[in-house]
C-alpha positions in Angstrom: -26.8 10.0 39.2 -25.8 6.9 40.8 -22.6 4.9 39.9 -25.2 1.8 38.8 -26.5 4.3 36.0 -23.5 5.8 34.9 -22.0 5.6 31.6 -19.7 3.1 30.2 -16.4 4.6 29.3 -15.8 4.8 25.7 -14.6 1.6 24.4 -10.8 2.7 23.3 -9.5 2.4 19.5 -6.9 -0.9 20.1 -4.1 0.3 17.8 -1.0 -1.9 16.3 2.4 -0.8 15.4 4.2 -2.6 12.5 7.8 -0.7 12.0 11.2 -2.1 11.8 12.8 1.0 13.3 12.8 1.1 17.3 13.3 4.5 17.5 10.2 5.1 15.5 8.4 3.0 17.1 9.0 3.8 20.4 7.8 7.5 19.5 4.6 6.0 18.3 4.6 4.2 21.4 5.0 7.1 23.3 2.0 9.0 21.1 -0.8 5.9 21.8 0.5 6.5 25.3 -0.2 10.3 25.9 -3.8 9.7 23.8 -6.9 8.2 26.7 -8.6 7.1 24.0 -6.2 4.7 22.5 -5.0 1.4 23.6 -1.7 0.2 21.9 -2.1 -4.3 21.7 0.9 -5.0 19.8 4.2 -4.3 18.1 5.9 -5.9 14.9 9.4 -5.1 13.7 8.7 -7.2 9.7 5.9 -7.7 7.8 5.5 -11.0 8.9 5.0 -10.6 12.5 2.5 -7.7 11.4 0.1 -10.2 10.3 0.6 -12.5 12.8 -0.2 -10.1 15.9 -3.3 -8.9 13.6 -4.6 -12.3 13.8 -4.0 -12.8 17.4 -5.3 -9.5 18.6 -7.6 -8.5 15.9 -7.0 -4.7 16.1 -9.1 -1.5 15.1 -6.1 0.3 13.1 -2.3 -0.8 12.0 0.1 1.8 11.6 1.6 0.1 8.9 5.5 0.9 7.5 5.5 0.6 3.8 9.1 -0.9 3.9 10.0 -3.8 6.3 11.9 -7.4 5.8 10.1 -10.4 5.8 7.1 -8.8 3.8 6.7 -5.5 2.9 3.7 -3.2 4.1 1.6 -3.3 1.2 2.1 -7.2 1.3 1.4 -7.3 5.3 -2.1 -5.0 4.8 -3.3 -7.6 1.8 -3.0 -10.4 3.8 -4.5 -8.8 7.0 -7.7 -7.2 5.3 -7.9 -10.5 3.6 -8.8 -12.1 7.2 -9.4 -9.0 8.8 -11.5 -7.1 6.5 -13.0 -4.4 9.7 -9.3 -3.8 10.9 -8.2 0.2 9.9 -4.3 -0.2 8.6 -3.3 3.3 7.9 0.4 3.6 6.1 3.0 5.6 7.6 5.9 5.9 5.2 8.8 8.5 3.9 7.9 7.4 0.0 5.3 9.7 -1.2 5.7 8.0 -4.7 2.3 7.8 -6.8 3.1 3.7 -7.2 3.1 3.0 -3.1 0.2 5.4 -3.2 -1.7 3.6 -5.4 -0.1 -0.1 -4.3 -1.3 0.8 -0.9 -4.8 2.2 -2.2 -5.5 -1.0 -4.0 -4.2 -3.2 -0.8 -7.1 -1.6 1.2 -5.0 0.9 3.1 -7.9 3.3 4.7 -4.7 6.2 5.2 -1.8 7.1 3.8 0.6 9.8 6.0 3.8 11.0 5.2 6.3 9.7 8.3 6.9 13.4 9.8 3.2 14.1 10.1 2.9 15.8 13.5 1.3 14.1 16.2 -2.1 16.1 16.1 -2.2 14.8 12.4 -1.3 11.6 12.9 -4.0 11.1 15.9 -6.7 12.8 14.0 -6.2 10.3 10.9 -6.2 7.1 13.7 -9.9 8.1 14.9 -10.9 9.0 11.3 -9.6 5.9 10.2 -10.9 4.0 13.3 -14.5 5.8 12.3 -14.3 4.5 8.5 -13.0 7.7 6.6 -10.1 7.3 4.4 -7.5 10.0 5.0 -4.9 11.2 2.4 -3.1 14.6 2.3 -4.2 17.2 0.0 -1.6 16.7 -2.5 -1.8 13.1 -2.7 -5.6 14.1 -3.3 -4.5 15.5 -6.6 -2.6 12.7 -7.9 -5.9 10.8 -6.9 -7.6 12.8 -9.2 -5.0 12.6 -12.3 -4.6 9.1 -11.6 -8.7 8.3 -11.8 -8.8 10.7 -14.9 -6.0 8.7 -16.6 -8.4 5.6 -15.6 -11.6 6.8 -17.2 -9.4 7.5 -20.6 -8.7 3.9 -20.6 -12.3 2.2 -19.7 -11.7 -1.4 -21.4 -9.4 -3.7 -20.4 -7.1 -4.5 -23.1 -5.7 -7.5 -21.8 -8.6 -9.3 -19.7 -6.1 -12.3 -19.7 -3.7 -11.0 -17.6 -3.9 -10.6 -13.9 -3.8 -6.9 -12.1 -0.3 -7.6 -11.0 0.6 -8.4 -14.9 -0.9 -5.2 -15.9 0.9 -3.6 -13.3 4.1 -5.4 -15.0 3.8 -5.0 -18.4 3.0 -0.8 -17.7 6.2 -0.8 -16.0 7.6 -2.6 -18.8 6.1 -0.6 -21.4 7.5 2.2 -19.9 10.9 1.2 -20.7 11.7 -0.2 -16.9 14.0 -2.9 -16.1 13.2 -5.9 -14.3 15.3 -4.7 -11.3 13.5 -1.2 -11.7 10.2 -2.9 -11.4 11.1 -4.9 -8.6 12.2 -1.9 -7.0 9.1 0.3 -7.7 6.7 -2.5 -7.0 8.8 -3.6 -4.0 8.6 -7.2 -5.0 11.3 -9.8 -5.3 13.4 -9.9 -8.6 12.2 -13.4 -9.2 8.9 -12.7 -9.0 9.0 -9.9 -11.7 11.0 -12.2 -14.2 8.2 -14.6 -13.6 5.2 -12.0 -13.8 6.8 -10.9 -17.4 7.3 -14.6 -18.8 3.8 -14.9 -17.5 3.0 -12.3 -19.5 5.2 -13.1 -23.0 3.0 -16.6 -22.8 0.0 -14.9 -22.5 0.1 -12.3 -24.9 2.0 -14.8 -27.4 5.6 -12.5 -28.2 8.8 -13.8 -28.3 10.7 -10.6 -26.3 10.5 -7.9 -24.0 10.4 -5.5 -27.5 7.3 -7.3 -29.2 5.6 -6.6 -25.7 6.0 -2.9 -25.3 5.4 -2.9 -28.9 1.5 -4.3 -27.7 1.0 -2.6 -24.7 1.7 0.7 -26.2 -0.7 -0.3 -28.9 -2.9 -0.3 -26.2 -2.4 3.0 -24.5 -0.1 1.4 -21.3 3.3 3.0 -20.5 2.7 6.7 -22.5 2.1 9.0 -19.2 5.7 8.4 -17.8 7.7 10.1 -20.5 10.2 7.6 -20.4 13.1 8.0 -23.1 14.4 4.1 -21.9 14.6 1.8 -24.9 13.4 -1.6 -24.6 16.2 -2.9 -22.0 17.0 -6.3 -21.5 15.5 -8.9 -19.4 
């Protein structure tokens, strides 16, 4: 066969790397590297620059750290998949936690991996990804699975006027959480939770933090923790 009629090579998956750690980075550097069929087109050290050299280079999967300044992962895949709804963003991460899980999960994330996956794993889960298939561990399969049963338990909405982040909120809340605890577990800003839960005190018409555990609860929110915290102060 003549070189005219030859194949094309394979088109290579283009891969970005968004971790503020340059030793971790480099080692993923070092992985796209070694791999033929991957092409590494950029590096971000904060959420922010994440999305930025999305946009700019538009690439097939982000290895995505689910803690970095500026913006946090799950905040940097939203606002990529919102603009770059083909691009793969797989989220590489020492938290195994079923709230990142689930955070990331609901941001879009096509892969979650625990950060001391080998490096067979962690290449097998970029072509998967890079193919469509979502790829989760086996044991974070089984949280799936309690999570979506405690789902089907609760089909109606009990609060359609609140938004999924409020919900989010007032389980947290319901649960006997602080506003600091919140901000911690949903890796937002402590400003933002106070205003989520004033957001929701207006909405649902109570007066404190007491009169709206008092509802949620009512509703079935906040009783699969087995929280012993008392209605803390905002």
């Amino acid at each position: 066969m003549s070189d005219d009629l030859a194949p094309p090579p394979p088109s290579r998956i283009r891969i970005e790397i968004a971790d503020d750690h340059p030793v971790y980075r480099d080692g993923l550097r070092a992985l796209v590297g070694r791999s033929p069929d991957l092409e590494l087109v950029g590096e971000a050290a904060t959420g922010t620059d994440a999305v930025t050299i999305a946009m700019a280079t538009t690439p097939d999967v982000i290895l995505m750290d689910l803690r970095m300044p500026g913006m946090t992962g799950i905040e940097a895949t939203r606002a990529i998949l919102e603009r770059l709804p083909d691009t793969r963003i797989v989220i590489l991460t020492m938290s195994e936690d079923d709230d990142s899980l689930f955070l990331a999960m609901r941001a879009g994330a096509r892969g979650y991996l625990p950060k001391d996956a080998d490096s067979e794993e962690l290449v097998r889960a970029i072509r998967a990804a890079a193919l469509g298939e979502v790829i989760f561990g086996a044991s974070i399969a089984t949280r799936m699975q309690r999570y979506f049963a405690a789902s089907r338990q609760r089909s109606v909405d009990p609060f359609p006027e609140l938004t999924d982040r409020e919900d989010e909120v007032l389980d947290l809340v319901a649960r006997g959480l602080s506003n600091p605890e919140i901000s911690r577990r949903l890796e937002i800003a402590d400003k933002t939770v106070r205003n989520h839960v004033a957001s929701i005190f207006n909405k649902l018409r109570v007066v404190d933090r007491a009169q709206a555990i008092v509802r949620a609860r009512e509703a079935g929110m906040g009783r699969d923790a087995g929280s012993t915290h008392e209605a803390p102060a905002d």
